[in-house]
N, C-alpha and C positions, 0 to 999 in steps of 0.2 A: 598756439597751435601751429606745429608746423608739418607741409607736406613735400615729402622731397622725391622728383623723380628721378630716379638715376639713370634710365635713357637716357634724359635730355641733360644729364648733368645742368640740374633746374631745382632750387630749393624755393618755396613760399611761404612766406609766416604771415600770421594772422594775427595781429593781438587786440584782445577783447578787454574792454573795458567796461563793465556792468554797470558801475557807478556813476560813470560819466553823461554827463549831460551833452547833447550833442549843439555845438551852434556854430552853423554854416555864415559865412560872409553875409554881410550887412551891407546895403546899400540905398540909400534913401531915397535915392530917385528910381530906383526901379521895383517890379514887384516884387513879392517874396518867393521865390524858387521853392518849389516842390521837389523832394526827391523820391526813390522809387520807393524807401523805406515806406513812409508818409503816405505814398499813394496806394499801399496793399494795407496797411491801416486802415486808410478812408474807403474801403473797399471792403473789409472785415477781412481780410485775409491776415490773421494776427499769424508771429513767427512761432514756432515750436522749439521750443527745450528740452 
């Protein structure tokens, strides 16, 4: 997906990955970080397609 302004001579791409499994950094001595995805999940707030 990409969006480009050309005001800002400003392009952004997006690339989606369906399949992919998401795994954020690991670290063992600290806890496991939440992100915002995970927190509108735990919330019910599921994403729309």
């Amino acid at each position: 997906m990409i969006r480009i302004a050309g005001q800002y001579n400003y392009t952004l791409t997006l690339l989606l990955l369906p399949e992919a499994e998401w795994q954020g950094a690991r670290h063992d001595d600290e806890e496991p970080e939440e992100d915002t995805h995970d927190r509108f999940i735990r919330n019910g707030q599921f994403p729309v397609r």
